[in-house]
matplotlib code that plots the C-alpha trace (Angstrom):
import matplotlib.pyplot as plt

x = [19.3, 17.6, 14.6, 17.0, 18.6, 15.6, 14.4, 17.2, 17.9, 13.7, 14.1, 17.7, 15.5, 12.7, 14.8, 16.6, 13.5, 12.3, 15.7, 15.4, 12.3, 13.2, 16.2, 15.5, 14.4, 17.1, 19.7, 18.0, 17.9, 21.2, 22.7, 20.3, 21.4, 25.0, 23.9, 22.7, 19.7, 19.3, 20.5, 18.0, 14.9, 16.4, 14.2, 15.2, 16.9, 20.1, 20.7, 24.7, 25.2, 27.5, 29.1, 29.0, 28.9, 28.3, 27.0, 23.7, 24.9, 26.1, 23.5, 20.9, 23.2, 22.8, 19.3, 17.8, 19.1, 19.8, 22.1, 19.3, 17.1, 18.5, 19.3, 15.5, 14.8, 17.3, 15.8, 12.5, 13.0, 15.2, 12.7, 9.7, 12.1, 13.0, 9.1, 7.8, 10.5, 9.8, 5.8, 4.9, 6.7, 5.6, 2.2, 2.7, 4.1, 0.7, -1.4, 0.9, 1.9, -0.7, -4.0, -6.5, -9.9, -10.8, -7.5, -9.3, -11.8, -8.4, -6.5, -9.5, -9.1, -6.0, -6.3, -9.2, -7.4, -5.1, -8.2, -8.7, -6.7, -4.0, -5.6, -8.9, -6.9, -5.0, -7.3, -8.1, -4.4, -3.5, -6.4, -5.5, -1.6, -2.6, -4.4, -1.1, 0.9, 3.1, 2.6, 5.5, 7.8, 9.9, 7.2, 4.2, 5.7, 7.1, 4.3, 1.3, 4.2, 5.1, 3.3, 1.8, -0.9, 1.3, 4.2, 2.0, 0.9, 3.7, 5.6, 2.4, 3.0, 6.1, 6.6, 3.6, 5.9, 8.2, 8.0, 5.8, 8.6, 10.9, 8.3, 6.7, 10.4, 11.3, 8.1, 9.0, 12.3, 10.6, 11.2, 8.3, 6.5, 9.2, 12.2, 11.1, 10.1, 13.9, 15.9, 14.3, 11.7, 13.7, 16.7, 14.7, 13.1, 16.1, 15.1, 11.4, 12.6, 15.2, 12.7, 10.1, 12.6, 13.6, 9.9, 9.6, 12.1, 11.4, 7.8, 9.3, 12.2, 9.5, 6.8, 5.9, 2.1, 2.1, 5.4, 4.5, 0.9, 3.0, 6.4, 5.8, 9.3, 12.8, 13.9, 11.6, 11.4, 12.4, 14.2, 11.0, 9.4, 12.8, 12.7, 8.8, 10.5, 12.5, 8.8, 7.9, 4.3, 6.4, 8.9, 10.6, 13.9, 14.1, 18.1, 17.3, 15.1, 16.8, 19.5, 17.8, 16.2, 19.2, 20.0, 16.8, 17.6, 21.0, 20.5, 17.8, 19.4, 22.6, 20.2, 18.6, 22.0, 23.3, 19.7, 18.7, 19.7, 17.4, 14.7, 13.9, 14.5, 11.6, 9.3, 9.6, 9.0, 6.5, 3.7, 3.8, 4.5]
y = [41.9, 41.2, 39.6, 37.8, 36.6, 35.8, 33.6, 31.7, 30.8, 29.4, 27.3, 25.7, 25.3, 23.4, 21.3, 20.4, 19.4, 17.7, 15.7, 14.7, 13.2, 11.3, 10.4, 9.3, 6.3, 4.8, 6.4, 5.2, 0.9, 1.4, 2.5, -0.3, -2.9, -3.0, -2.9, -5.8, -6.6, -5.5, -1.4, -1.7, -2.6, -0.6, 2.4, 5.1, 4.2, 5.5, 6.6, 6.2, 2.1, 2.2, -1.5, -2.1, -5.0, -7.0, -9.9, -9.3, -9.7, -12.3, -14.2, -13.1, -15.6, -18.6, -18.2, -17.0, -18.1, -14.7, -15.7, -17.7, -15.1, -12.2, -14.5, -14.7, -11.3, -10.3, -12.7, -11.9, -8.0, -7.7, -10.2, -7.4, -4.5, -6.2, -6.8, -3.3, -1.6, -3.4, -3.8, -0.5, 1.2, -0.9, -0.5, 3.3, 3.5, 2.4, 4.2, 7.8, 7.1, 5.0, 5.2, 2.3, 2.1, 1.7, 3.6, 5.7, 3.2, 0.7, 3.6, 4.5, 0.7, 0.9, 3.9, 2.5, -0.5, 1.8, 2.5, -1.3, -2.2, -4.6, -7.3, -7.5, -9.0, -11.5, -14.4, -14.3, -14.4, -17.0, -19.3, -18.5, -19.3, -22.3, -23.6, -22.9, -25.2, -22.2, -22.3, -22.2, -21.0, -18.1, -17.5, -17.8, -14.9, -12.8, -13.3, -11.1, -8.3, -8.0, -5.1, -2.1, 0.4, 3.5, 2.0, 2.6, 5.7, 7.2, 5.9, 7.3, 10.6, 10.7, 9.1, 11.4, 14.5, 13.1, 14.8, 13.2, 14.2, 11.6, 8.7, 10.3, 10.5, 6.9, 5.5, 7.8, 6.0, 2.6, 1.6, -0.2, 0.3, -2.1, -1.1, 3.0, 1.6, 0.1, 2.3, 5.6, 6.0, 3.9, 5.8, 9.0, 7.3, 7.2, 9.4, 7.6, 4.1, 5.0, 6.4, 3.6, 0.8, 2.5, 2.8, -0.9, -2.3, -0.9, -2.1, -5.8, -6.0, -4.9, -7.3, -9.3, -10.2, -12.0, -13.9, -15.1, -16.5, -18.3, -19.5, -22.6, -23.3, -21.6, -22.1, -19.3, -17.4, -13.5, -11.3, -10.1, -13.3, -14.9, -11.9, -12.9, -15.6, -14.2, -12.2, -15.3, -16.2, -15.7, -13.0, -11.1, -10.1, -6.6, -6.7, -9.7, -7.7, -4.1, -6.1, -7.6, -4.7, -2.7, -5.5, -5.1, -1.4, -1.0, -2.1, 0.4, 3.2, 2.6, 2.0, 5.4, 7.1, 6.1, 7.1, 10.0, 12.3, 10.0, 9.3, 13.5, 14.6, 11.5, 12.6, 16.0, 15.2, 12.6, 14.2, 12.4, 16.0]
z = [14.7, 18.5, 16.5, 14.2, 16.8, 19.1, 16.1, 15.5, 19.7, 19.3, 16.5, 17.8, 20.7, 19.5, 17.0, 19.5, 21.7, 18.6, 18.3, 21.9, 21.7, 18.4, 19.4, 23.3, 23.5, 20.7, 22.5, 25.9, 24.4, 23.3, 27.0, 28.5, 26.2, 27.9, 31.4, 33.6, 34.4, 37.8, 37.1, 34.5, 37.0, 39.4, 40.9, 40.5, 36.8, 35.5, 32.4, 31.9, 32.7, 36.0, 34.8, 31.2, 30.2, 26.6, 28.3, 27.3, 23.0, 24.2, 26.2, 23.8, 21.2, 23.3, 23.7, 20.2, 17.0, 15.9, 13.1, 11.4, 12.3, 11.2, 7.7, 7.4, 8.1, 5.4, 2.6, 3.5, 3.4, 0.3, -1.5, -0.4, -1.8, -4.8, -5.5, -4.3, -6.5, -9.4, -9.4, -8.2, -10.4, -13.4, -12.3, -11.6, -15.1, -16.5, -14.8, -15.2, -18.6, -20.4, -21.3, -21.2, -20.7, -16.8, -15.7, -13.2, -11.7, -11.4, -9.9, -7.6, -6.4, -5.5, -3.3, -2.0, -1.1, 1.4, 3.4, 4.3, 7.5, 6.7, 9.7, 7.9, 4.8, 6.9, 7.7, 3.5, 2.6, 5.0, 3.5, 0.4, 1.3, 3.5, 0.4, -1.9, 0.5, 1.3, 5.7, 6.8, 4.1, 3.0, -0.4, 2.1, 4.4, 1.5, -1.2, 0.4, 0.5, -3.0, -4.0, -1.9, -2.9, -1.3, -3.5, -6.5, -5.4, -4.8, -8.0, -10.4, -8.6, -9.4, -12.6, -13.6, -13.2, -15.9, -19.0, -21.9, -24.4, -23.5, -24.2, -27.1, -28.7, -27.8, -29.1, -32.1, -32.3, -32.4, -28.3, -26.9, -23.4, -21.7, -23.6, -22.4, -19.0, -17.9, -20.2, -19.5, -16.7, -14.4, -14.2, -13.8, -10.9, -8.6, -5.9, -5.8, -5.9, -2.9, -0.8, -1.6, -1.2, 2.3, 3.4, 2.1, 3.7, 7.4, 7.0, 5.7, 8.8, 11.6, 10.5, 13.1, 12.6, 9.4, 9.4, 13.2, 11.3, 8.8, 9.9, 12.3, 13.1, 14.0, 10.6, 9.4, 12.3, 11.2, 13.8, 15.4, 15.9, 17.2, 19.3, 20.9, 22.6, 24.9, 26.2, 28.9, 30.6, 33.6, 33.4, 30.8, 30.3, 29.5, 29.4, 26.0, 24.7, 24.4, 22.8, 20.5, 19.6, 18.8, 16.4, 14.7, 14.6, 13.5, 10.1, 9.2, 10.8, 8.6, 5.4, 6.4, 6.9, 3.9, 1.6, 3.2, 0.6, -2.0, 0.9, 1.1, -2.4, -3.0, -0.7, -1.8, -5.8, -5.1, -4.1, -0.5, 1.3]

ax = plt.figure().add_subplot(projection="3d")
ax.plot(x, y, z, "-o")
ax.set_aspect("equal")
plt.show()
């Protein structure tokens, strides 16, 4: 019971270290985004504000358009979901599912393309958007995005573990490859599209890179690139910036909270452990 006991005090223990360190420095912007300035410069730092204040939402308004901004960041990241959930898996359905000639040499390319770094592809895809007349536009910044090789990956995984029976019987039935794909695999693929439309989505909202290559003007500026603004030649306002950041937070910690229960049970049938 001592041992038992002794067990259960060390693991409380280090998952609550391990919950610390997660959870720090969110809970650490969030207490710095309603103080001023000068407490959070100040040496030594404190970690409770000593004057709240909301000052800094609302200076962060009149500087940024955030509304615009977080508009953009919205469009651009649901248009990225919508693609990644619908390609991958139709392209994970093929190559779990079907057989064609070249199916492991195609698959073979696609988790080859995961090795590349994502910065060595940027200069050919904004030729080849520059080129489509798509600089500066919402299809230039959300094209490139549509479909991701760990998407595919981990929808063939999963969609693999399905049971052949299902498909032989609709084929038996007289379905066809689309009518089985959005009538049967689909629903089946619940836990695996919530977990790849979370993972999509936190990639699409914290982009900064590629949509600060592409959008030229305030109109297509996404959160994190309105954001870059505010980090002057000259000085930089830290009290703007942990603001800002909270708003480019709070919508993925609420996605998360509401989709954890899909986001594990994926990651735990998809062959992603």
């Amino acid at each position: 019971m001592r041992r038992t006991r002794r067990q259960h005090v060390i693991t409380y223990a280090g998952l609550a270290l391990g919950l610390l360190l997660v959870a720090g420095p969110f809970l650490w912007a969030g207490l710095s985004s309603v103080k001023p300035e000068a407490e959070i410069r100040r040496d030594p730092p404190t970690f409770l504000p000593e004057a709240w204040t909301l000052g800094n939402y609302a200076e962060l308004l009149e500087r940024v358009h955030i509304g615009q901004a977080f508009a953009n960041s919205v469009i651009v990241a649901l248009a990225v979901v919508a693609g990644n959930l619908l390609f991958c898996s139709m392209v994970g359905y093929g190559f779990a599912k079907l057989r064609f000639r070249g199916r492991n040499a195609a698959f073979a390319l696609v988790l080859a393309q995961m090795a590349v770094p994502a910065i060595v592809l940027m200069i050919p895809q904004f030729v080849l958007i520059s080129r489509l007349g798509m600089v500066n536009t919402f299809l230039g910044i959300i094209l490139p995005g549509l479909i991701a090789p760990l998407g595919v990956l981990m929808m063939r995984q999963f969609i693999a573990e399905l049971p052949d029976e299902l498909i032989h019987a609709a084929r038996v039935d007289g379905a066809g490859e689309f009518r089985i794909f959005f009538r049967i695999v689909l629903p089946l693929c619940r836990p695996a599209l919530a977990t790849l439309g979370l993972i999509t989505f936190l990639n699409a909202w914290n982009n900064f890179l590629w949509p600060a290559v592409v959008a030229q003007s305030e109109d297509v500026y996404t959160l994190p690139v309105a954001l870059n603004i505010l980090n002057g030649q000259e000085t930089t306002h830290y009290n703007l910036l942990v603001a800002g950041a909270m708003i480019v937070v709070a919508p993925i910690l609420i996605l998360f909270v509401v989709l954890q229960r899909f986001f594990v049970q994926g990651i735990a049938t998809s062959g992603l452990k």
